[in-house]
FIPAFI-324251 format. One record per residue (C-alpha): residue number from 0; x, y, z. Coordinates in steps of 0.001 Angstrom, whole numbers, plus 500000, padded with zeros to 6 digits. Example, Ala and Ser with C-alpha at 12.3 -4.5 7.8 and 13.67 -1.06 7.14 Angstrom:
BEGIN
pt resi=0	xx=512300	yy=495500	zz=507800 .
pt resi=1	xx=513670	yy=498940	zz=507140 .
END
This chain:
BEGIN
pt resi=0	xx=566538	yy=246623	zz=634586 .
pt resi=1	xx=568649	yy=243511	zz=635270 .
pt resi=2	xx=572254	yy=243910	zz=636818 .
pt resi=3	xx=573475	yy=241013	zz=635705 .
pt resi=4	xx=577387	yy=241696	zz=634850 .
pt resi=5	xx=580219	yy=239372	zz=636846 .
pt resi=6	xx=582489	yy=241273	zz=638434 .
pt resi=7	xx=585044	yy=239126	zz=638993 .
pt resi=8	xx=584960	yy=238919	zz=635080 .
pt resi=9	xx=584981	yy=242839	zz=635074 .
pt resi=10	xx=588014	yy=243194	zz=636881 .
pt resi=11	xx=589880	yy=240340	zz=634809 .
pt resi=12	xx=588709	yy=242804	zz=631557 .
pt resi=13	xx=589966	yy=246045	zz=633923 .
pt resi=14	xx=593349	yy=244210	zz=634532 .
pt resi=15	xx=593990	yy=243392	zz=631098 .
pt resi=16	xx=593685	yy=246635	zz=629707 .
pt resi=17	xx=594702	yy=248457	zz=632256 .
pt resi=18	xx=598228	yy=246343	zz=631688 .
pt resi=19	xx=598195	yy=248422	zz=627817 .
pt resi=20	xx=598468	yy=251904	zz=629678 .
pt resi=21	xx=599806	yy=251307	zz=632731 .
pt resi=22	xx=602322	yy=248290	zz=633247 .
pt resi=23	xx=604933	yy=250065	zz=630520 .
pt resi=24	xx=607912	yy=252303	zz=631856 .
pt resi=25	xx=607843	yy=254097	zz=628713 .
pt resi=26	xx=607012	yy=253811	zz=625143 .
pt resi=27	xx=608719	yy=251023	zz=624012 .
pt resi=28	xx=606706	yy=247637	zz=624501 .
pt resi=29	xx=607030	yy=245959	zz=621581 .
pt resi=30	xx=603982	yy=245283	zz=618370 .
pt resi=31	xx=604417	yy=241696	zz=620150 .
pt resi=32	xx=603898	yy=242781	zz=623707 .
pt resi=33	xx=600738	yy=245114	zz=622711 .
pt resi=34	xx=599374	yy=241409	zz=620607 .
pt resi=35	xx=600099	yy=239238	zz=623906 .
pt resi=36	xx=597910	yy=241750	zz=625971 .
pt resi=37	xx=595315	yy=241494	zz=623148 .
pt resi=38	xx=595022	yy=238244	zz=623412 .
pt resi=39	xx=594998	yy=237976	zz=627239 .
pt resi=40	xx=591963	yy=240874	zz=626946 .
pt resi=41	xx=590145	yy=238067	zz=624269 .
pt resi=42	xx=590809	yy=235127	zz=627190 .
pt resi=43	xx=589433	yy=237344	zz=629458 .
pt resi=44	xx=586435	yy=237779	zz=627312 .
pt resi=45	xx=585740	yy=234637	zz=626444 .
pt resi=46	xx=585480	yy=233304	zz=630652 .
pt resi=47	xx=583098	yy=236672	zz=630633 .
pt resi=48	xx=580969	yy=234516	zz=627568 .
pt resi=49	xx=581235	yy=231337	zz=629296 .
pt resi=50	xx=579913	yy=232738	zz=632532 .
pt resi=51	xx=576607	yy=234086	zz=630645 .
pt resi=52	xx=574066	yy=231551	zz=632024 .
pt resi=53	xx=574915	yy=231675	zz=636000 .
pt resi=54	xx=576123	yy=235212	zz=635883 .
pt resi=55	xx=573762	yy=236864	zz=638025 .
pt resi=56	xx=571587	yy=236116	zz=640250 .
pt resi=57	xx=568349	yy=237267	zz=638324 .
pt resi=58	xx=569405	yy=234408	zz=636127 .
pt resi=59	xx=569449	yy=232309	zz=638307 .
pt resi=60	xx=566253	yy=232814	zz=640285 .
pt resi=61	xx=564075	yy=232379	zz=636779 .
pt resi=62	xx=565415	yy=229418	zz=636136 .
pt resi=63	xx=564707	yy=227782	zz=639551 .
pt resi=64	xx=561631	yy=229311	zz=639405 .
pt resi=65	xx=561465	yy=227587	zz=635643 .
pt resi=66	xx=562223	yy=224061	zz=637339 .
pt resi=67	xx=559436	yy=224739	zz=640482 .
pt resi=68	xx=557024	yy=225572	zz=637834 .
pt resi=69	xx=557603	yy=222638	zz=635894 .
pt resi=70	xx=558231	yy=220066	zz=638778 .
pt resi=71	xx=554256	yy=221751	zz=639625 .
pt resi=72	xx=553099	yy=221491	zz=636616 .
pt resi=73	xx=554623	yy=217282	zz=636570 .
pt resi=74	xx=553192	yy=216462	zz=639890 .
pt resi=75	xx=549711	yy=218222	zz=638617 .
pt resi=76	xx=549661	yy=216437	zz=635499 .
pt resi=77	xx=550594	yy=212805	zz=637783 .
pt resi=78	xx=547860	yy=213596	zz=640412 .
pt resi=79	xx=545252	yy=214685	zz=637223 .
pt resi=80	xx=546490	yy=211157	zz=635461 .
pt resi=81	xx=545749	yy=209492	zz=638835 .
pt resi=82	xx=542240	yy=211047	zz=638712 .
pt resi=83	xx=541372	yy=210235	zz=635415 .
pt resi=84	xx=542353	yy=206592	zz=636076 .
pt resi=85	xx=540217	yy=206168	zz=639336 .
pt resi=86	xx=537276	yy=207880	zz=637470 .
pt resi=87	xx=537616	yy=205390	zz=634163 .
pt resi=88	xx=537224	yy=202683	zz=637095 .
pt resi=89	xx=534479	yy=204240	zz=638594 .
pt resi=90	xx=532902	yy=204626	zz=635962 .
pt resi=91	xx=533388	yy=200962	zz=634561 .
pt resi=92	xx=532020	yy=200121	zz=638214 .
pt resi=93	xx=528654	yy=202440	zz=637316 .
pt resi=94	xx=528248	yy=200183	zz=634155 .
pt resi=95	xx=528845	yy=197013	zz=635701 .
pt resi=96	xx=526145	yy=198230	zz=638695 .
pt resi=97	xx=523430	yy=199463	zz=636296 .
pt resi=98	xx=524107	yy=196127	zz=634384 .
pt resi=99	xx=523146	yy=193926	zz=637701 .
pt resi=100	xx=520695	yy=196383	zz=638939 .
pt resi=101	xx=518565	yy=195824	zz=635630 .
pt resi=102	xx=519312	yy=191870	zz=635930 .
pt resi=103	xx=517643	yy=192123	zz=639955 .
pt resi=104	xx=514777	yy=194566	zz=638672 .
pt resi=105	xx=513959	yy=191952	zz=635995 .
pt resi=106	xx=514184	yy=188900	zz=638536 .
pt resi=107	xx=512378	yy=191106	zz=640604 .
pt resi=108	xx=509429	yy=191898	zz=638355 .
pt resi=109	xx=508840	yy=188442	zz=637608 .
pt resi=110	xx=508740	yy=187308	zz=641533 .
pt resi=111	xx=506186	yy=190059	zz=642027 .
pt resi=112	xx=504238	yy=188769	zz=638550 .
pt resi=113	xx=504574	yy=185313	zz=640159 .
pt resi=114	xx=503978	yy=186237	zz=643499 .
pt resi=115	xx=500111	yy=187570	zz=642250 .
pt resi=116	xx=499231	yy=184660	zz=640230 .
pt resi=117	xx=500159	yy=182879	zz=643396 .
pt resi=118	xx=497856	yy=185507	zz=645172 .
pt resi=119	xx=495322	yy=184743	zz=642542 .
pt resi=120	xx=495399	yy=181201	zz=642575 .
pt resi=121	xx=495414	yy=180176	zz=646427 .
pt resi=122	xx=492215	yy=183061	zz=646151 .
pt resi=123	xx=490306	yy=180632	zz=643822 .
pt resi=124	xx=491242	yy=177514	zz=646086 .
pt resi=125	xx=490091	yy=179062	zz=649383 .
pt resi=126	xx=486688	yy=179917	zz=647455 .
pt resi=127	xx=486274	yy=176439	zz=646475 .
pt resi=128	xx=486846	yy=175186	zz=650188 .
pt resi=129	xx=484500	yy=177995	zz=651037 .
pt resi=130	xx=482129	yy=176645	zz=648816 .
pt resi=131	xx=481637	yy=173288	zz=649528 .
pt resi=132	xx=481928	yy=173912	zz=653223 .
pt resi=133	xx=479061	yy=175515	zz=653275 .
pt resi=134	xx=477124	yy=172885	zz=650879 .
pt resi=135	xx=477800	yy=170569	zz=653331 .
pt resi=136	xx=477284	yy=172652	zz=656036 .
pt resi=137	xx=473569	yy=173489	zz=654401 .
pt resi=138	xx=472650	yy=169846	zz=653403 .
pt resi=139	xx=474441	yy=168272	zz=655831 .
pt resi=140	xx=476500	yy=164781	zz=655837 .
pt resi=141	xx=476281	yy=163387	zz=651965 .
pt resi=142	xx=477090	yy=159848	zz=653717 .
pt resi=143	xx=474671	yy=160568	zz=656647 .
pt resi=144	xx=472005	yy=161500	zz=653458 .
pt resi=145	xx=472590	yy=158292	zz=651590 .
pt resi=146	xx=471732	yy=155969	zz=654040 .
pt resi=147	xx=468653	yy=158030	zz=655241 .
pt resi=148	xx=467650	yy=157401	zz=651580 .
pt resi=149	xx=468236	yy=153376	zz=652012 .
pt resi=150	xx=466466	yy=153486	zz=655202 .
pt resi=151	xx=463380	yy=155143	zz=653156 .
pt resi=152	xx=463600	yy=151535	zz=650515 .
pt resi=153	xx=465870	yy=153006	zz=648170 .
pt resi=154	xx=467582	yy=150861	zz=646039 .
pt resi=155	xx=470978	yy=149347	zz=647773 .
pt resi=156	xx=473142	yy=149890	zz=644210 .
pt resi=157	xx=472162	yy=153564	zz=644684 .
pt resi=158	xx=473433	yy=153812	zz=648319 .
pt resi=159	xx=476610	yy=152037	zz=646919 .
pt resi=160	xx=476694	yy=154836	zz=644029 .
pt resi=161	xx=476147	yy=157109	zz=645773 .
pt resi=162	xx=478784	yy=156099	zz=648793 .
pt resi=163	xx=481256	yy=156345	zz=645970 .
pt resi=164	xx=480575	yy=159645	zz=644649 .
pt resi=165	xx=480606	yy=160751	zz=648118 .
pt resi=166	xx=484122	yy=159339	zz=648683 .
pt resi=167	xx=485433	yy=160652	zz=644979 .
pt resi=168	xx=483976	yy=164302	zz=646126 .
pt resi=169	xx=485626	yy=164020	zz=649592 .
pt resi=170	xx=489157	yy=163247	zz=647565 .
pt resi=171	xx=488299	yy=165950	zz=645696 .
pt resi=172	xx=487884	yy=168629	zz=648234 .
pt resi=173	xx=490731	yy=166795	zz=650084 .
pt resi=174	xx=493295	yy=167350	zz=647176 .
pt resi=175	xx=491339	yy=170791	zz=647510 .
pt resi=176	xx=492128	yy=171590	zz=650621 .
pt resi=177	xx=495788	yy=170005	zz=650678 .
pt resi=178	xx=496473	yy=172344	zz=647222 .
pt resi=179	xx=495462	yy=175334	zz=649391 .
pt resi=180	xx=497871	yy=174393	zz=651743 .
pt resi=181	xx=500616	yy=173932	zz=649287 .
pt resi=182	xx=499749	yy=177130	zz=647738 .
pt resi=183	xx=499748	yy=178765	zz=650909 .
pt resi=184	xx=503679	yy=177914	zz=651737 .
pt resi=185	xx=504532	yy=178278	zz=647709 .
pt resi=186	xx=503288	yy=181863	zz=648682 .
pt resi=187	xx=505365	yy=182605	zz=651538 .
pt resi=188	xx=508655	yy=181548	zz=649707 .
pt resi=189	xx=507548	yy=183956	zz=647175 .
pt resi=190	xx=507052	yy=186375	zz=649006 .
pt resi=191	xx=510168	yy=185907	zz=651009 .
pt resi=192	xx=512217	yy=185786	zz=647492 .
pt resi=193	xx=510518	yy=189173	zz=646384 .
pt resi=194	xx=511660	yy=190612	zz=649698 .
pt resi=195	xx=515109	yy=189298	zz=649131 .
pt resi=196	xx=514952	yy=190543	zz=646184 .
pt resi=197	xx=513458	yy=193835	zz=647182 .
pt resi=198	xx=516632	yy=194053	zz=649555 .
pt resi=199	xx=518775	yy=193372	zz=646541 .
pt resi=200	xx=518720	yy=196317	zz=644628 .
pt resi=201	xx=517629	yy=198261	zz=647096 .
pt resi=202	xx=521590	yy=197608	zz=648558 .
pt resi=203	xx=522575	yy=198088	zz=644735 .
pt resi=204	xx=520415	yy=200901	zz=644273 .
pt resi=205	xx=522302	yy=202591	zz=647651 .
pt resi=206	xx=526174	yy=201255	zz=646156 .
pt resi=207	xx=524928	yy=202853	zz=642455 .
pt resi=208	xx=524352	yy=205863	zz=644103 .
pt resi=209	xx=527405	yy=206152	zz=646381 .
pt resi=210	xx=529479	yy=205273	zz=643151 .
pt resi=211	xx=527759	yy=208059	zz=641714 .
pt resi=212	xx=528745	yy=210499	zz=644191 .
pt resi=213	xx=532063	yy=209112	zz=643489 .
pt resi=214	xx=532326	yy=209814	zz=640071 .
pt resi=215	xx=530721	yy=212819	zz=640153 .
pt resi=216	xx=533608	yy=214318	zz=642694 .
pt resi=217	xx=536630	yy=212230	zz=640803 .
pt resi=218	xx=535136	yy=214753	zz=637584 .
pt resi=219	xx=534757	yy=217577	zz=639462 .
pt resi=220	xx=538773	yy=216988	zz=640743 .
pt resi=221	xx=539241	yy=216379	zz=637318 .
pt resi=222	xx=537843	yy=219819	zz=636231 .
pt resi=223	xx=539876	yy=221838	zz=639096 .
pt resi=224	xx=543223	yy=219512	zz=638288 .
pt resi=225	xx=542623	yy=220193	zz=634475 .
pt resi=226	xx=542657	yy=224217	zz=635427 .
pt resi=227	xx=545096	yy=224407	zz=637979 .
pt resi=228	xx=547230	yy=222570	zz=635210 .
pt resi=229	xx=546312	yy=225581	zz=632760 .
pt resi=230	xx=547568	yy=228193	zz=635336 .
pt resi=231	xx=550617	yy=225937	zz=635902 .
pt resi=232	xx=551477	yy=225856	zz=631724 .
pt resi=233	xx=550998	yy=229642	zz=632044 .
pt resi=234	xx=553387	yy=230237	zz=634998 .
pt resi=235	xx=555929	yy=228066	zz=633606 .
pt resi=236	xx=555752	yy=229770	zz=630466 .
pt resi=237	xx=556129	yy=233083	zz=632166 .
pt resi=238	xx=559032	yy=231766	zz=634009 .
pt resi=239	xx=560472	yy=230054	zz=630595 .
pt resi=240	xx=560190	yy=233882	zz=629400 .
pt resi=241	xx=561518	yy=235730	zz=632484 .
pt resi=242	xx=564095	yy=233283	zz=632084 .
pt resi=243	xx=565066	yy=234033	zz=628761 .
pt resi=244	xx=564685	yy=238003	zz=629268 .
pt resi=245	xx=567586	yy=237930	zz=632111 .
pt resi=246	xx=570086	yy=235838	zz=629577 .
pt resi=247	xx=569374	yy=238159	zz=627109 .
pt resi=248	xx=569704	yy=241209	zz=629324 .
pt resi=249	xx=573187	yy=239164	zz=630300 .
pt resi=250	xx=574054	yy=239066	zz=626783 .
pt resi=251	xx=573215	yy=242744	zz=626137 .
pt resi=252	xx=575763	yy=242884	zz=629178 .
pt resi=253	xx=578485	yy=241226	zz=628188 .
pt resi=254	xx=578280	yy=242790	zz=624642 .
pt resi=255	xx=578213	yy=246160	zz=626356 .
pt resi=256	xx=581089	yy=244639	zz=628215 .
pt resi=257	xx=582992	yy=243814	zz=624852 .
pt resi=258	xx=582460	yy=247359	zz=623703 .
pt resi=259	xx=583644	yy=248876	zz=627330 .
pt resi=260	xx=587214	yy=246790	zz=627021 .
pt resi=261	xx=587449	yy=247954	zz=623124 .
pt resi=262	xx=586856	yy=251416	zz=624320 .
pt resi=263	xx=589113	yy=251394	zz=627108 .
pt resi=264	xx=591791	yy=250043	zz=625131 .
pt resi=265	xx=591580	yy=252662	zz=622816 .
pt resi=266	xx=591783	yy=255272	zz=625705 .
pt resi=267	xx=594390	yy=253829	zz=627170 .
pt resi=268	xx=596800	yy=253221	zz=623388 .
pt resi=269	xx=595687	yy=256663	zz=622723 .
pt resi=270	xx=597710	yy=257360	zz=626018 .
pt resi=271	xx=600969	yy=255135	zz=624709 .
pt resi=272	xx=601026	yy=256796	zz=621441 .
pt resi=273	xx=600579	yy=260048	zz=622867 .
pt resi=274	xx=603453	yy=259810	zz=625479 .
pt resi=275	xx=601479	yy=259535	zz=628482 .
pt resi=276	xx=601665	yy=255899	zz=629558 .
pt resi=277	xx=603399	yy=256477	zz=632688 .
pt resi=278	xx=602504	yy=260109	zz=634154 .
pt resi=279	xx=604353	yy=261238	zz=636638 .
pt resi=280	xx=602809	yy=260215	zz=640501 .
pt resi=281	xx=603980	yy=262127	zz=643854 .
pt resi=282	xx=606916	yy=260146	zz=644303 .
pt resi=283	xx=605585	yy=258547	zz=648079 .
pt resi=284	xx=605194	yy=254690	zz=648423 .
pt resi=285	xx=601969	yy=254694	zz=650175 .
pt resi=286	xx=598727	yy=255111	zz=649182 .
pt resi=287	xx=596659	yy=258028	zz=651625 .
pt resi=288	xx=592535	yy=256887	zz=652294 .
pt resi=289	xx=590390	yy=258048	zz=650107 .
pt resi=290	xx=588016	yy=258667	zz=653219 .
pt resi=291	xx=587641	yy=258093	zz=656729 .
pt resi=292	xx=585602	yy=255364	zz=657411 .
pt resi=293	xx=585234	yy=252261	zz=659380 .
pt resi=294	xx=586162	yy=249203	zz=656910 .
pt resi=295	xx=582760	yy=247178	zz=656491 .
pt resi=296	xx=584003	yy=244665	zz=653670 .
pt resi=297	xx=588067	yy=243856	zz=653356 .
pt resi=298	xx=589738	yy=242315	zz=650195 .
pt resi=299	xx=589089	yy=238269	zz=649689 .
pt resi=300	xx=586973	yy=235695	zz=648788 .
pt resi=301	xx=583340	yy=236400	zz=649877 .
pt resi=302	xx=579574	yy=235266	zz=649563 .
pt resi=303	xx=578448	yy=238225	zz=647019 .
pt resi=304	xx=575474	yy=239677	zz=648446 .
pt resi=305	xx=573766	yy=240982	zz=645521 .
pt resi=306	xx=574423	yy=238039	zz=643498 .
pt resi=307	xx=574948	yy=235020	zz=645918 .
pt resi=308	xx=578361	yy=234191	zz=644353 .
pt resi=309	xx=581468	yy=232971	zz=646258 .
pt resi=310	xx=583811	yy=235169	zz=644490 .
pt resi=311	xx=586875	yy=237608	zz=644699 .
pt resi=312	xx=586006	yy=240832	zz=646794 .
pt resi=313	xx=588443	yy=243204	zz=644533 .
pt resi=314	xx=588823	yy=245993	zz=647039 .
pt resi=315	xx=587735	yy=247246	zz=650311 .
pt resi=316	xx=585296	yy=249044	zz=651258 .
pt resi=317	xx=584532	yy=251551	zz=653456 .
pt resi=318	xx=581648	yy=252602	zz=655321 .
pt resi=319	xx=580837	yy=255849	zz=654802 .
pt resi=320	xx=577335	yy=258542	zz=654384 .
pt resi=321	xx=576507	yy=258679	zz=650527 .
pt resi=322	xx=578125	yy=262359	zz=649460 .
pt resi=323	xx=581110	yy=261962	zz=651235 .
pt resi=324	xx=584004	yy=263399	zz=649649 .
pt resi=325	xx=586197	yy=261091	zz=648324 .
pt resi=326	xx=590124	yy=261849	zz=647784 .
pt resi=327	xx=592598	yy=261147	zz=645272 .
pt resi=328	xx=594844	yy=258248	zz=647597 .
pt resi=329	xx=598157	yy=259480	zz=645823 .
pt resi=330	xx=598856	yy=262011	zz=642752 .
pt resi=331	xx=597839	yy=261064	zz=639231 .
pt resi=332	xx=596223	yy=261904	zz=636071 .
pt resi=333	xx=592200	yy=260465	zz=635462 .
pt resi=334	xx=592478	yy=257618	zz=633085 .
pt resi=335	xx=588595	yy=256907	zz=632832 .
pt resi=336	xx=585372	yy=257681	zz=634742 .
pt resi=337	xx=581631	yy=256087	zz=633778 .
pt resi=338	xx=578816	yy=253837	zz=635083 .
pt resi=339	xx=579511	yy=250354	zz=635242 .
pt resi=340	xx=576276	yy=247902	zz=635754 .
pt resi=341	xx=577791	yy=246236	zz=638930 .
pt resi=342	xx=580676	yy=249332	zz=640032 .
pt resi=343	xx=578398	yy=251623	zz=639340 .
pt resi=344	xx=579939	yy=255987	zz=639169 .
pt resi=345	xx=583525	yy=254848	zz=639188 .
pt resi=346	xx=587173	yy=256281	zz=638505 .
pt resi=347	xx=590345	yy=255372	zz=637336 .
pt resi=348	xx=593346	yy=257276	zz=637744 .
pt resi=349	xx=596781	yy=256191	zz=637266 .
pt resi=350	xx=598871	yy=256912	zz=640282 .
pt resi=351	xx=602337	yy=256096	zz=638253 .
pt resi=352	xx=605031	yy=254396	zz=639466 .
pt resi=353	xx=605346	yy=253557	zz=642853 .
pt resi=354	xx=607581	yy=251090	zz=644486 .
pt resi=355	xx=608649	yy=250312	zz=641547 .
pt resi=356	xx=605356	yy=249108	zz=640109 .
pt resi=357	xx=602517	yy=251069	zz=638410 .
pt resi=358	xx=599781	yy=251462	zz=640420 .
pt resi=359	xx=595709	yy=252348	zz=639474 .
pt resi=360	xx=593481	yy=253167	zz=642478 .
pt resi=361	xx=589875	yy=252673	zz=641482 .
pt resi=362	xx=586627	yy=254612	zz=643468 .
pt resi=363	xx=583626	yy=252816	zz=642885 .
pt resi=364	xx=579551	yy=253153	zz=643499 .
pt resi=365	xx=580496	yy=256579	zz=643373 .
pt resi=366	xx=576854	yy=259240	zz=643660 .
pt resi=367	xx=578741	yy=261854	zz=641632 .
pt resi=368	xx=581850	yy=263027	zz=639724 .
pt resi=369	xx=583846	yy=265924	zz=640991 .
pt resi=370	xx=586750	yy=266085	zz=637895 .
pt resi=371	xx=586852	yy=265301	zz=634597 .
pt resi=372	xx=588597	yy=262496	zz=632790 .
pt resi=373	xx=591942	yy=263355	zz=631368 .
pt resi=374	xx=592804	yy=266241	zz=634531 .
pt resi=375	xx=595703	yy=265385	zz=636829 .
pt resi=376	xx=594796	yy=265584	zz=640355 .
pt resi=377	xx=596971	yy=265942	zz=643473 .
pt resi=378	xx=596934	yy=263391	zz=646985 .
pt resi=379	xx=594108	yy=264106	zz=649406 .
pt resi=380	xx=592002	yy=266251	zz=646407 .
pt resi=381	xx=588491	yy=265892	zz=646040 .
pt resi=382	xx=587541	yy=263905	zz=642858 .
pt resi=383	xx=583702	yy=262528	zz=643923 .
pt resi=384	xx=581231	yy=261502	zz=645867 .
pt resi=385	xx=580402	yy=258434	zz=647455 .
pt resi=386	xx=577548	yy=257080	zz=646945 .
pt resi=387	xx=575207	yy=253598	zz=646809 .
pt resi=388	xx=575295	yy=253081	zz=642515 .
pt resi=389	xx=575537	yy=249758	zz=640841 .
pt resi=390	xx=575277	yy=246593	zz=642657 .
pt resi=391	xx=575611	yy=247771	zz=646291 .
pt resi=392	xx=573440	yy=247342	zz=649265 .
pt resi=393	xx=574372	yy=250874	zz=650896 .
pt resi=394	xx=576235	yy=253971	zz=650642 .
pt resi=395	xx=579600	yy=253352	zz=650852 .
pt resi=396	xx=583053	yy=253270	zz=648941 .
pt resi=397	xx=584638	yy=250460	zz=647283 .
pt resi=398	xx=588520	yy=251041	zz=646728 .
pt resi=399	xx=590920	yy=248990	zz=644438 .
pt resi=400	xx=594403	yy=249255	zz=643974 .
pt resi=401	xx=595717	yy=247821	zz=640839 .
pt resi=402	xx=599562	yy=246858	zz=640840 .
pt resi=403	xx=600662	yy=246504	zz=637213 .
pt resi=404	xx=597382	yy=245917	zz=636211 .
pt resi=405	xx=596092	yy=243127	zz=639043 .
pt resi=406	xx=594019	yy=243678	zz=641987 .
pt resi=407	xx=595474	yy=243854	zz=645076 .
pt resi=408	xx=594426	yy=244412	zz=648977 .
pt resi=409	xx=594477	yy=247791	zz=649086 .
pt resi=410	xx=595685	yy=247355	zz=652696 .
pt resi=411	xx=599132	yy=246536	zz=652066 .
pt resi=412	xx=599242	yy=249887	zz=650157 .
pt resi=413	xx=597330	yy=252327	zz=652675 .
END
């Protein structure tokens, strides 16, 4: 269960009603004094309202916890939007690579178709110079033959026709032979531009893949940012919710504190109308300790350690084992005694006048009661037990004095 009530804004409420019972000689305040200290109590109540949202430090914890989870959840949703936009490009870069890998597998295919019928063709010219090397090589010279043939008495036009057709053959196998060659180097640039080509998407082949890889992780990152993003939504939520718990535990508190000051009020007119707004104290000035202790905390303006508030420290307090007896500090009669979320077991009992002033001592984060509300008690008797209740960090007493209805350092009075 939170503990989320103010206490500074608890002993504002305390004063002001305490002022009803205990600031009056006798029983004559007037319908207009009574309607002043109502309307003080309502002031009071209202700074209690309007310190709802930081009042504890519960509060305060979801809602930074609120803000982490949502500055996680922003710098998840960034990094994921990051992610997204590197994969759209990688994946514009896949398209754009599959695009020119097709273009350089096409202009690859047709070097390799052209690159055969080159094979082919410089095939069929090395069997024609194959051929008609060995034709000449098996009937020998065809100019060598011709004149043989004029040296035998054929006819001289023959030789000449013949002489002729021997040149026009000899061009022929000439342009032969020099088309071979031209083939030949035709061949090796093909070849060379099929190997470039080769190279070509081989290299795009290798960046295709790599980009792959890429893209591949980028959606993989996407995946894990996409879940961790889930888990953030869900811890902010819980922290939106543990957020909204504490104020309305607060709420519940401050309501609870309304009903406290109503109730108190009505003790305490009860009191006026019954006679008994100023019982009769033991007459001394001073204030005995309620127990003997070291002093661990003194009256001020201190960092709260339960709730992390720079605020009024409305008493002193004394170190001391929990079940120590603690002592009425002067005569009195028991206004009040009850838990309280931050005093915890406390006391109130209405010392009377002193000094001329009405004093209240209050014994707080008390284990146990000893009397009963309503009995008068004498200085130095037993009325509870000190204990570690409420918002306190160890066993302890915390003692107030109350001089017409404000706190005071309870030093002055001891």
């Amino acid at each position: 269960m939170f503990r989320s009530r103010h206490k500074s804004v608890m002993a504002a409420l305390l004063a002001v009603v305490m002022m009803a019972a205990v600031s009056s000689p006798s029983l004559a305040d007037s319908k207009s004094d009574l309607e002043k200290k109502q309307e003080e109590a309502n002031a009071a109540a209202k700074e209690a309202k309007k310190a709802l949202d930081g009042s504890t430090k519960e509060y305060n914890a979801a809602v930074l916890a609120l803000r982490a989870a949502q500055a996680k959840l922003d710098a998840a949703e960034n990094q994921l939007g990051k992610t997204r936009g590197l994969l759209a490009v990688a994946q514009q870069v896949d398209a754009q690579m599959q695009a020119k890998l097709l273009v350089s597998q096409a202009n690859l295919d047709g070097a390799v178709a052209k690159l055969k019928q080159g094979e082919t063709e410089l095939n069929e010219s090395e069997a024609k110079v194959e051929q008609f090397t060995v034709e000449n090589l098996q009937q020998g010279d065809p100019g060598m033959r011709a004149f043989g043939d004029l040296l035998r008495g054929e006819d001289p036009a023959k030789f000449t026709e013949q002489m002729n057709l021997n040149d026009s053959v000899s061009d022929a196998q000439l342009a032969t032979m020099q088309g071979l060659a031209a083939t030949k180097v035709l061949l090796e640039v093909k070849r060379n531009e099929v190997q470039k080509l080769r190279d070509i998407v081989k290299k795009q082949r290798a960046e295709a893949a790599a980009n792959l890889v890429r893209k591949t992780k980028l959606e993989a990152q996407a995946q894990d940012q996409r879940d961790t993003i889930s888990g953030l939504v869900a811890a902010r939520e819980k922290a939106k919710g543990s957020a909204a718990a504490t104020k309305a535990e607060d709420e519940k508190k401050y309501r609870e504190e309304v009903a406290e000051r109503n109730r108190l009020e009505a003790q305490i007119q009860a009191l006026v109308n019954n006679g008994g707004s100023n019982p009769g104290g033991d007459g001394q000035g001073t204030l005995s300790r309620p127990v003997n202790g070291p002093i661990t905390s003194p009256y001020g303006m201190r960092l709260h350690p339960i709730t992390h508030v720079y605020k009024l420290h409305d008493g002193t307090d004394f170190g001391v084992p929990c079940g120590t007896p603690v002592r009425a500090a002067a005569s009195g009669t028991i206004i009040s005694q009850y838990y309280n979320g931050a005093y915890g077991n406390r006391v109130i009992l209405n010392n009377g006048t002193m000094r001329g002033v009405n004093v209240v001592t209050t014994y707080n984060h008390l284990s146990r009661f000893k009397k009963r509300a309503g009995q008068h008690v004498s200085r130095g008797e037993v009325i509870a037990y000190s204990g570690t209740t409420g918002y306190s960090t160890g066993c302890h007493l915390h003692f107030m004095v109350l001089v017409n209805g404000h706190t005071t350092n309870p030093m002055n009075w001891l």
